[in-house]
Kinemage of the C-alpha trace (Angstrom):
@kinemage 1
@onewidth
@group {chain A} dominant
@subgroup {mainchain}
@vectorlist {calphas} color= white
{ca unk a 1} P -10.236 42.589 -3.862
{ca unk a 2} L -9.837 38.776 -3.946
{ca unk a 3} L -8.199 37.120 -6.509
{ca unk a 4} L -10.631 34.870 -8.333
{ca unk a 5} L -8.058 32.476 -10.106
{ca unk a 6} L -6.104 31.823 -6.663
{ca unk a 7} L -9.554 31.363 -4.766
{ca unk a 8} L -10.948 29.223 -7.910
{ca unk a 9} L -8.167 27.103 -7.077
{ca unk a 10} L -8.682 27.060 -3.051
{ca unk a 11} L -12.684 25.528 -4.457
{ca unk a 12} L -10.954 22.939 -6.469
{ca unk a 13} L -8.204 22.216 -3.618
{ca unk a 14} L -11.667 21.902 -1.297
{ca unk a 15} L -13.600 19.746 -3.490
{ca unk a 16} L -10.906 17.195 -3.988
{ca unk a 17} L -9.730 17.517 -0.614
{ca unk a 18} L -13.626 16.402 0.644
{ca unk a 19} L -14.165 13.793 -2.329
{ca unk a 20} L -11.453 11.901 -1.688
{ca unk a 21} L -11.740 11.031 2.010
{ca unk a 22} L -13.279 7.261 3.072
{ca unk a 23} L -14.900 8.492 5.835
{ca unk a 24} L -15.591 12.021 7.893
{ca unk a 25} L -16.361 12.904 11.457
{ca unk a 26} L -19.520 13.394 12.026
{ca unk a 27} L -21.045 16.001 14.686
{ca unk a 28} L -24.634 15.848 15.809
{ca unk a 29} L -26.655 16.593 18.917
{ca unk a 30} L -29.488 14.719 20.477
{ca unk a 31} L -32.719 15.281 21.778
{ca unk a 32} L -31.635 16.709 25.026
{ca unk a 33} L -28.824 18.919 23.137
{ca unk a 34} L -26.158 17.387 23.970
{ca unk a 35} L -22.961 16.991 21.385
{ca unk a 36} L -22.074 13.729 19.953
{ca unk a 37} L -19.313 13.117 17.943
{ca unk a 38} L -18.448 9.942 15.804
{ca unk a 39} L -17.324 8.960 12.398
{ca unk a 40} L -18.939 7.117 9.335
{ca unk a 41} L -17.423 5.693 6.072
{ca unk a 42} L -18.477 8.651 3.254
{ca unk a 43} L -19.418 8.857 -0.338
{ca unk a 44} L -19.089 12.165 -1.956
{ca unk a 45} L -21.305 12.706 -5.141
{ca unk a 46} L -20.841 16.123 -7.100
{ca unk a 47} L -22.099 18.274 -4.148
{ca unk a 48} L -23.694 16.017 -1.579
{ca unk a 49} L -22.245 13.697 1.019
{ca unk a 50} L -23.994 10.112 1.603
{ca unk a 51} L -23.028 8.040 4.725
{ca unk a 52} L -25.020 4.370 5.367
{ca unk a 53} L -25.358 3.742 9.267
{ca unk a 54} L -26.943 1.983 11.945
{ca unk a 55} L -29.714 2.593 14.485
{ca unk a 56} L -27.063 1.194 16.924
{ca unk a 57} L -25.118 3.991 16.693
{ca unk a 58} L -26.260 7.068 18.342
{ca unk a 59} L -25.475 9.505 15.705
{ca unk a 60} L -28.271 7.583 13.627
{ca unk a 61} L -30.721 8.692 16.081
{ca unk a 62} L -29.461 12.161 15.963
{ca unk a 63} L -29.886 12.227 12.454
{ca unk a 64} L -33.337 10.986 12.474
{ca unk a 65} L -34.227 13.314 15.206
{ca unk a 66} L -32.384 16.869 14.575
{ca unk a 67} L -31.680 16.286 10.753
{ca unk a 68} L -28.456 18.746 10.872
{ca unk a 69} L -25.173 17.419 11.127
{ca unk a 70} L -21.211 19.392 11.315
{ca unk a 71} L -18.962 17.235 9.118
{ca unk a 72} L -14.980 17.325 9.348
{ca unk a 73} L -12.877 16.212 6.943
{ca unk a 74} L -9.058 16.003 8.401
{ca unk a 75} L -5.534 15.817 7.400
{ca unk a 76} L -3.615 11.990 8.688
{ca unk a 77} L -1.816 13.619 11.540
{ca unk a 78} L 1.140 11.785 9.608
{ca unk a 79} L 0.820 13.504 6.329
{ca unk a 80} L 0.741 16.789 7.894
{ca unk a 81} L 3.665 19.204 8.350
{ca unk a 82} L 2.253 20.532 11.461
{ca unk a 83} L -0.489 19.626 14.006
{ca unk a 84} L -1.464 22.475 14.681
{ca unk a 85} L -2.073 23.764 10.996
{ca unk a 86} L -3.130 20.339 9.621
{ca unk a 87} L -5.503 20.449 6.300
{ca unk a 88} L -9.129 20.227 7.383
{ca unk a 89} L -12.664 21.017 5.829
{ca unk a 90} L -15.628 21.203 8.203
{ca unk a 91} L -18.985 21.770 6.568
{ca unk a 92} L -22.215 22.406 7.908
{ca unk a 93} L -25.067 20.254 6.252
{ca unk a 94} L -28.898 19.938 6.121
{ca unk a 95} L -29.660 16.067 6.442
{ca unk a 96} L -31.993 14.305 4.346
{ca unk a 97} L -32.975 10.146 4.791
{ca unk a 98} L -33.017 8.360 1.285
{ca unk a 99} L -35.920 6.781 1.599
{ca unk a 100} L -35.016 2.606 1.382
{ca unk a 101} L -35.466 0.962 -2.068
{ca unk a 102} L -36.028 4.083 -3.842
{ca unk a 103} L -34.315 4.485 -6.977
{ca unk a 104} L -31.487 7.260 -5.609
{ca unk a 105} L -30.938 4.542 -2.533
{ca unk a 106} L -30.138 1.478 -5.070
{ca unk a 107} L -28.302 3.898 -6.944
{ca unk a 108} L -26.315 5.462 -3.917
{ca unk a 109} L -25.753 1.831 -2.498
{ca unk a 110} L -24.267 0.888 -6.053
{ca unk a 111} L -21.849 3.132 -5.984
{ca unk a 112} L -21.207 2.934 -2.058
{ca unk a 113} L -20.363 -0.763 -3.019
{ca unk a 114} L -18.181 0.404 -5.654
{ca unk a 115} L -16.065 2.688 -3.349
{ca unk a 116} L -16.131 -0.245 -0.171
{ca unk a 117} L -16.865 -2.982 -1.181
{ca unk a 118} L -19.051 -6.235 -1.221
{ca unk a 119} L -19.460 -5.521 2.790
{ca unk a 120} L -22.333 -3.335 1.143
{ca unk a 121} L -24.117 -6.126 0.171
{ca unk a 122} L -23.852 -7.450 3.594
{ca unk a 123} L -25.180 -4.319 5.245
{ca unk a 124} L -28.086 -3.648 2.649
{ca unk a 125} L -30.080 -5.661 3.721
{ca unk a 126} L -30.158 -4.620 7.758
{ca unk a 127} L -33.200 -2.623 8.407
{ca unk a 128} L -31.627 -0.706 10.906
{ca unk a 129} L -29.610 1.090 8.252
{ca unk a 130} L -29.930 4.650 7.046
{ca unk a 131} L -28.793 6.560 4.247
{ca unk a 132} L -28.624 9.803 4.600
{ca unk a 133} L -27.586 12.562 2.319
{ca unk a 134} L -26.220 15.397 4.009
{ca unk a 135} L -26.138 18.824 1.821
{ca unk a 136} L -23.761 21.645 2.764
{ca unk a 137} L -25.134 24.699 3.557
{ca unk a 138} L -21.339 26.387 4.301
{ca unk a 139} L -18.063 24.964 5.362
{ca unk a 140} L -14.520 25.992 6.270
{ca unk a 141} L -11.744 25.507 4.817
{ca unk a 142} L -8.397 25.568 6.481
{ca unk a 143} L -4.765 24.432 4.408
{ca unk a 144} L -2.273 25.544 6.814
{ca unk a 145} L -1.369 28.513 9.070
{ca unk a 146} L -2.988 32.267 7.637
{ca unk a 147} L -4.572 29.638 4.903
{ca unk a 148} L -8.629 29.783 6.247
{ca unk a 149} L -11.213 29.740 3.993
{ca unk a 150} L -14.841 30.078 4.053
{ca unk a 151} L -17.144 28.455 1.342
{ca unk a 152} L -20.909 29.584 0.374
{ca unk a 153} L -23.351 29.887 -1.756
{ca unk a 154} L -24.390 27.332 -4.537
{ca unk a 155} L -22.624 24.889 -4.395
{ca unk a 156} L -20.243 26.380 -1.846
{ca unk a 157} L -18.528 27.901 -5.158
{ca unk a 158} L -18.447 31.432 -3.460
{ca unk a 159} L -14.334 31.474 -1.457
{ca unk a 160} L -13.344 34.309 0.680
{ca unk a 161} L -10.325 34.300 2.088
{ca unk a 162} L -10.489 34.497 6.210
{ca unk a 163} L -8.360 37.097 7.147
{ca unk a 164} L -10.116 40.017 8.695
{ca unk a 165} L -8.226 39.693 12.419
{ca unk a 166} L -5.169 37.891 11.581
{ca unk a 167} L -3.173 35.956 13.976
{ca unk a 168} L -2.568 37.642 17.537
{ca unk a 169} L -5.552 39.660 17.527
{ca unk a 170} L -7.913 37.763 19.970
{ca unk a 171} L -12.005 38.914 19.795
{ca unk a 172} L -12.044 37.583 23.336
{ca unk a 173} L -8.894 39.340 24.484
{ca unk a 174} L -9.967 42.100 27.833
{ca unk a 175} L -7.703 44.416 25.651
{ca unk a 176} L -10.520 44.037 23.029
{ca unk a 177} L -13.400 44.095 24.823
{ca unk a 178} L -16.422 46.758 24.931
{ca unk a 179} L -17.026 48.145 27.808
């Protein structure tokens, strides 16, 4: 059985962990399929993530085309005690334009300008800019080594503790496969 203060804690570690990053790495895929990976500055507001970008960049096209998106949230590689277990949150999202002057996009914008800036004034005006809110549908949540975590349900509130092969136990191993 799980214990629910410990993993109430792992959501709160999560949720501040995501909220306060300036910007996430984004992963879409295009009309052909193909991968693209980028970054955009982020706003996080209670459960949904906002990011403001430009046609120019391909990941806007993505967006308006597949409206899915993989976001990762990562650890400075200075910060952490070890690369190879550095802090990271990667969340799967459904991806949803704000449409421009509505009330949620003056009052996203607002507090984007808040969190970077008067350079949102400068942007707000470009046409070529999106906002998008992106809603997680599930992430993973990973604080160091045996430390993985996966997060669903409303408001991703619902923590289970990954630990069902452990370390050294591949699924891909020959000595584990079916025959």
């Amino acid at each position: 059985m799980e214990n629910k203060p410990v993993l109430a804690g792992i959501y709160k570690e999560f949720q501040e962990f995501t909220r306060d990053q300036n910007s996430v790495i984004l992963g879409t895929v295009d009309r052909d399929n193909q991968p693209e990976a980028s970054y955009a500055p982020v706003l996080k507001e209670v459960d949904h993530f906002y990011i403001y970008v430009s046609e120019l960049s391909r990941h806007t096209l993505n967006l308006l085309e597949k409206p899915q998106a993989s976001l990762l949230f990562i650890e400075d590689e200075d910060k952490a005690k070890h690369l190879f277990a550095r802090k990271r949150a990667t969340l799967q999202t459904r991806v949803n334009q704000v449409e421009r002057d509505s009330e949620r996009w003056n009052q996203v914008l607002e507090k984007m300008e808040g969190k970077f800036g008067e350079i949102i004034q400068m942007l707000k005006p470009l046409e070529d800019f999106h906002l998008f809110e992106l809603k997680p549908q599930s992430a993973g949540y990973v604080r160091g080594f045996a430390q993985a975590y996966r997060l669903e349900g409303e408001g991703l509130s619902e923590v289970t503790h990954i630990r069902d092969r452990g370390h050294g136990k591949s699924e891909k191993s020959p000595n584990n496969a079916t025959k």
